[in-house]
Structure formats: C-alpha cells, structure tokens
BAROSE-5950 format. One record per residue (C-alpha): x, y, z. Coordinates in steps of 0.25 Angstrom, whole numbers, padded with zeros to 4 digits, always signed. Layout:
<sites>
XYZ;...
</sites>
This chain:
<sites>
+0000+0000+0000;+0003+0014-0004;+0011+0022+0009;+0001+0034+0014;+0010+0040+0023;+0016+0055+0015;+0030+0051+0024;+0032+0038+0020;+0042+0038+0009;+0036+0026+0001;+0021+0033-0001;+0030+0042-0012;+0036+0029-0018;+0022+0024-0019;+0016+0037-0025;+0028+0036-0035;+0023+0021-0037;+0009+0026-0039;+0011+0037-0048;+0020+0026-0058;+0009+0016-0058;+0000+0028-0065;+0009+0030-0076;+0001+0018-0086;-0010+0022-0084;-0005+0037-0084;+0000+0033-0095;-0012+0025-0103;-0021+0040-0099;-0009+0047-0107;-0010+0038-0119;-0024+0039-0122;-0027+0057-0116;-0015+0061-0116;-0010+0073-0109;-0023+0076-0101;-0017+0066-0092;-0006+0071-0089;-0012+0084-0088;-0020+0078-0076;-0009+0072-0069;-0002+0088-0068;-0014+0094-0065;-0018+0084-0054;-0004+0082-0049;-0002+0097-0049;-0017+0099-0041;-0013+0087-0031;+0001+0092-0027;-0003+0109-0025;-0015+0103-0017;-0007+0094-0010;+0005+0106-0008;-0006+0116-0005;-0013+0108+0008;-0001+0105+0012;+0005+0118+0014;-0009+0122+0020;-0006+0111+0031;+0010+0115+0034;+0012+0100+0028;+0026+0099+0019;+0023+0099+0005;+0035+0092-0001;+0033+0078+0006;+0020+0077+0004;+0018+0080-0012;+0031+0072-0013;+0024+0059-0007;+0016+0057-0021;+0003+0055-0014;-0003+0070-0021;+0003+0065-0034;-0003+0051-0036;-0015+0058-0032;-0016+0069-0042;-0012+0058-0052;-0023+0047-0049;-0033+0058-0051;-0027+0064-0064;-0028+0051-0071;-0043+0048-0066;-0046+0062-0072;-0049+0065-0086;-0038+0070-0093;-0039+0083-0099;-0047+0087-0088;-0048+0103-0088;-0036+0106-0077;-0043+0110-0066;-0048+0097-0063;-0036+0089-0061;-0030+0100-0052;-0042+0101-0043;-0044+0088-0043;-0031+0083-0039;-0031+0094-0028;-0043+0091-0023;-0038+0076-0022;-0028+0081-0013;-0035+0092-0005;-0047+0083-0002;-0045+0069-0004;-0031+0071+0003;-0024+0082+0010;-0038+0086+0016;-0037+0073+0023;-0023+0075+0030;-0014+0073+0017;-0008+0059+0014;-0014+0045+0022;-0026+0052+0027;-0036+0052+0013;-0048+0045+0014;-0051+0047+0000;-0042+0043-0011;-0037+0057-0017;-0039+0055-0031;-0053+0051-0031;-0059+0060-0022;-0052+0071-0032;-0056+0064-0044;-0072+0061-0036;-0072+0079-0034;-0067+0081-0048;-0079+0073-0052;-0090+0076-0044;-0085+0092-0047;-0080+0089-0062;-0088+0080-0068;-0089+0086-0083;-0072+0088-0082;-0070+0072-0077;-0080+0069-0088;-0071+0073-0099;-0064+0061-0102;-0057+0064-0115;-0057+0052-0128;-0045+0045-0125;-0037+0053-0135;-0025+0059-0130;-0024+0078-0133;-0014+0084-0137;-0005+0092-0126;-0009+0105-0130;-0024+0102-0130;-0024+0094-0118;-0018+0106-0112;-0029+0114-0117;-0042+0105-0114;-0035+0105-0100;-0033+0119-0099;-0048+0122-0105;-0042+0130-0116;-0049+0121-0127;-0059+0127-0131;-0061+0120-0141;-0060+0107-0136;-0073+0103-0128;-0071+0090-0118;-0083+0084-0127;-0073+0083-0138;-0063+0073-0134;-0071+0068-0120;-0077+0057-0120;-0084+0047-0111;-0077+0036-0105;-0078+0022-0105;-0085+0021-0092;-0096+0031-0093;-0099+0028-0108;-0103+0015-0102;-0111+0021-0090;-0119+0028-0098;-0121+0020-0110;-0137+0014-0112;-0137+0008-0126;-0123+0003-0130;-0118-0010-0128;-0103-0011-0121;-0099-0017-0134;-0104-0005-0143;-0098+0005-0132;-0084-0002-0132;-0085+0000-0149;-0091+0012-0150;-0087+0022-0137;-0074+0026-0140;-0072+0027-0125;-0072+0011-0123;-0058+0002-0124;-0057-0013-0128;-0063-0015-0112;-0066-0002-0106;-0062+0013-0109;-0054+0014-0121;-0043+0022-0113;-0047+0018-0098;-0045+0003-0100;-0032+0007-0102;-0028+0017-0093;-0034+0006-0084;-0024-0004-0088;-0013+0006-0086;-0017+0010-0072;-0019-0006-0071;-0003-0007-0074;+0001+0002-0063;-0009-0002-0054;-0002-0016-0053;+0010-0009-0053;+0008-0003-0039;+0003-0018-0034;+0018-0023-0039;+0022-0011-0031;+0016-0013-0019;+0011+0000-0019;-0004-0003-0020;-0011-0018-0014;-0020-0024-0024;-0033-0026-0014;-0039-0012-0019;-0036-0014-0034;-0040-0029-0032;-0054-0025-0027;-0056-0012-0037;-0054-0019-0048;-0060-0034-0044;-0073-0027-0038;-0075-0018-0052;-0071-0030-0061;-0082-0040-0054;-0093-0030-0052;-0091-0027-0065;-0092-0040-0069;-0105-0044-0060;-0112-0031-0067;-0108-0033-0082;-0119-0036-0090;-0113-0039-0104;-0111-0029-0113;-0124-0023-0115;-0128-0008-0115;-0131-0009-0099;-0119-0015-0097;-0109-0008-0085;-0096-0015-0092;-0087-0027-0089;-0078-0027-0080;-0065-0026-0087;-0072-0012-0092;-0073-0007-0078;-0059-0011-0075;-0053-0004-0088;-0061+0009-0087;-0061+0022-0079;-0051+0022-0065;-0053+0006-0063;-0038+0002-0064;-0034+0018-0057;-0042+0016-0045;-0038+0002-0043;-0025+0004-0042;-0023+0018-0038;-0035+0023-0032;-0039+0012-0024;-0027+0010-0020;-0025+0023-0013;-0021+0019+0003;-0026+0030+0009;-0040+0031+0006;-0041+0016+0005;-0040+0004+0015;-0028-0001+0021;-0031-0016+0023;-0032-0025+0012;-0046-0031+0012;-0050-0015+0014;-0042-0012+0002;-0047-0022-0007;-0063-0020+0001;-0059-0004-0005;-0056-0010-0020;-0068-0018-0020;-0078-0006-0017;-0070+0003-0027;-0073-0006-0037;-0088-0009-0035;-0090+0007-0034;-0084+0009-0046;-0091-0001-0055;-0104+0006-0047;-0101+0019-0049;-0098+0016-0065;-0109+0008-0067;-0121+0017-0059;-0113+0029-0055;-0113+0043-0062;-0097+0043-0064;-0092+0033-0073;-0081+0029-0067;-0081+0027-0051;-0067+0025-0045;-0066+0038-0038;-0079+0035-0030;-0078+0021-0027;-0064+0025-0024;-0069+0037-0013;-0081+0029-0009;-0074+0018-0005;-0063+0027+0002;-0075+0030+0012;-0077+0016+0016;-0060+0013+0017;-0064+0016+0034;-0076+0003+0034;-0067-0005+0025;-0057-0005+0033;-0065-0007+0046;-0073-0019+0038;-0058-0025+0036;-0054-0024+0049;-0064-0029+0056;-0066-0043+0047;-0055-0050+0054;-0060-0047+0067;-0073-0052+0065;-0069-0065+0058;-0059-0070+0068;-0070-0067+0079;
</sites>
C-alpha cells in the first residue's frame, strides 16, 4: 500500500511510481486528442500545486516539502485525464484547485481526506459544468495552435458542436431504436468492444495498473472487486444485443474510467480501507454503482460517484470487517 505520511520518504518514491504507470494511458489519450491532453495535465497540475502552495502558507506550513512529496501532483494528473480534453482552461484550473482545497488541505493536508481528491473535484466540476464536461471531442487529435485557441476560447469560429461528440457510453444510455450491432457499425464513437478510443485508453491505463501491482505500490483487493463486481453484474444484466440492451460486460470494462479507477482511483489509501476484506468490500461497491449509475443514472459514466459514495461507507466497512472474526470465534 501507498505510504500516507508527507515525511516518510517512500510516499515521493511511490508518487514518482504512480505518475509512471500513467504514461500508457497518458500516452494512448495523446494519440488519439492530442494536445488538449497535455493541456490539461499543466493546467490541472498548475491549479493543484498554487492551491496547494496557497493554504499552505495561510497555515504557516513549509511549502517545499509538501509539494515536493507528489501527493498534489498525482492528483492534479488523475483529474486531468478524467477531464475532456480541450476543455476551456478555467475548468482544469478550478478543478484541480478545488481537489485540493476541498477534497484535501480542508481536511488537514495529506492522510487526513475522506474523499478521494480527484473525484470529489471532478464530481464539483460536473454538477457546476456539466455543458464543458459534456464536450468530449471525436477522437481526432488538433493541431497545436487551434487547440491552443479552443482552450483559450478564442475560436470563434470553432463551436464544441463541431468536433464534439458523444461518447461510447452515453450514445448507449440514451439509444431507443438501435441494435448494439448497428450502433457498434454506425456510431463513430463505438470501437471493435467499446468506445472506439476509451477501449483503448483503458488497455493502457490496464498496463500501468498492473505495473503498480508488480510494484507493490497498490494491493490487488480494490481492483480485484471494481472490476470482477462490474464484469459480472454486467453480465447477469446483459440482455443480448437488442435496442434495450445495457451492454456486455467486456463493453463496460473497455469504456469510460473502468481500467482508471480500478487501479488509480480506488486505490487511493486514504480515503479507502485499510484492511484487506475492506479494501476488496470497497471495490466490490465501486463497481456495482457504477454499472447503476451507467445504466439508470443521469451521468453516463459513474466512477466519481460510486468512488465518493463508497468513500462515505469506508467507516462501516471497516467496523463490519472488524468485527467478523469476533463474532465467528465466539
């Protein structure tokens, strides 16, 4: 497990760590938007680290150590690939400072969240945003001048409605007449098994995910339960291929934050159990409120909430653990 202590030396090792495992699927988003991406990733990281520097100094805390543990940083970096890129750059700014000013520092800094940072900012930017998180844009990559301009809103000339798109996930949620076969063949926004550039992504965040569990730097009993309890539910609920059809189970594992918030998301020590039934308890519910929140939900992709939502019932979970064993052996 990840350290959660700002003065032990490891927790920078392990957010060095963290921050590698992201480069596939950093990498995968690169390929198909290009530089919105990376556009992002500064903005957020720059929003995260001033927030982080600014509370700091409001409570006579050293600034150096703390930005330098990485904890800001890997943040600021979950939340930048969750958002769409070539969002306008306001909203990876206040997100990512909102991440830390709320979901962190509010809290007493690092090892005292109880919501996982990212999420919670990427849950505000939602609920505040939700036109300018709805802009996913065709898995076409800009060039870096118009990129810089959509960004920067200077493009007049370029309106959202004419390179966004809607994704995989919520072409499907509100889909009434199409077979999943004629979506897959005639929604630009459907892959060979789920969104065309999200089934993707998700094999490269899949990549670093098990990197981090060769590490050592995650334990596998949050992944384990994310993914096993959205692959099966998915599978009891999967009704063929029909127009009412909710999608199969290897769809839901290859599109929106699946592979993300199994292995970085979940993951998060802090905001997440300690013990290891806990932990794998935590995944399990992650899961089955995601594949509800998809399926009969307003949003459609429900990692941030299920993630949050299951945050509040870290406390029960780790009580229901605890006590088991006393109760069996008496």
């Amino acid at each position: 497990m990840l350290p959660v202590d700002s003065l032990d030396p490891r927790l920078r090792q392990a957010m060095q760590r963290v921050l590698l495992a992201t480069l596939p699927g950093l990498l995968v988003l690169f390929w198909f938007y290009g530089w919105g991406v990376l556009f992002n990733l500064l903005l957020s990281a720059a929003g995260a680290l001033a927030m982080e520097a600014w509370v700091l100094c409001l409570r006579r805390r050293p600034v150096l150590p703390a930005l330098s543990d990485g904890s800001a940083l890997v943040s600021a970096t979950l939340l930048a690939l969750a958002l769409p890129p070539y969002s306008p750059w306001w909203l990876p700014l206040c997100s990512a400072a909102s991440a830390i000013l709320l979901g962190k520092q509010l809290y007493g800094g690092v090892g005292q969240n109880p919501f996982n940072p990212a999420m919670l900012g990427y849950a505000l930017a939602l609920l505040c945003f939700p036109q300018s998180m709805n802009h996913w844009p065709a898995p076409q990559a800009m060039d870096l001048l118009s990129g810089l301009q959509q960004v920067l809103g200077m493009a007049s000339d370029l309106r959202p409605d004419a390179w966004a798109q809607a994704t995989a996930l919520d072409s499907l949620r509100i889909n009434k007449s199409l077979t999943l076969d004629e979506l897959f063949a005639s929604n630009p926004a459907f892959g060979h098994f789920g969104g065309r550039a999200s089934e993707w992504v998700n094999l490269g965040f899949l990549a670093g995910g098990l990197f981090l569990l060769q590490q050592r730097i995650i334990s596998w009993q949050a992944p384990l339960g994310m993914l096993g309890s959205l692959f099966l539910i998915s599978l009891l609920c999967w009704n063929g291929t029909g127009s009412d059809s909710h999608g199969s189970p290897l769809f839901h594992l290859l599109s929106g934050a699946s592979m993300l918030g199994a292995f970085f998301i979940v993951t998060e020590p802090v905001s997440g159990p300690r013990g290891a039934k806990a932990r794998l308890l935590f995944g399990i519910g992650v899961g089955l409120l995601t594949y509800l929140i998809r399926v009969c939900g307003s949003y459609p992709d429900g990692v941030a909430f299920a993630v949050l939502l299951m945050n509040l019932a870290v406390p029960a979970l780790e009580r229901l653990c605890a006590a088991a064993p006393k109760e069996h052996s008496a």
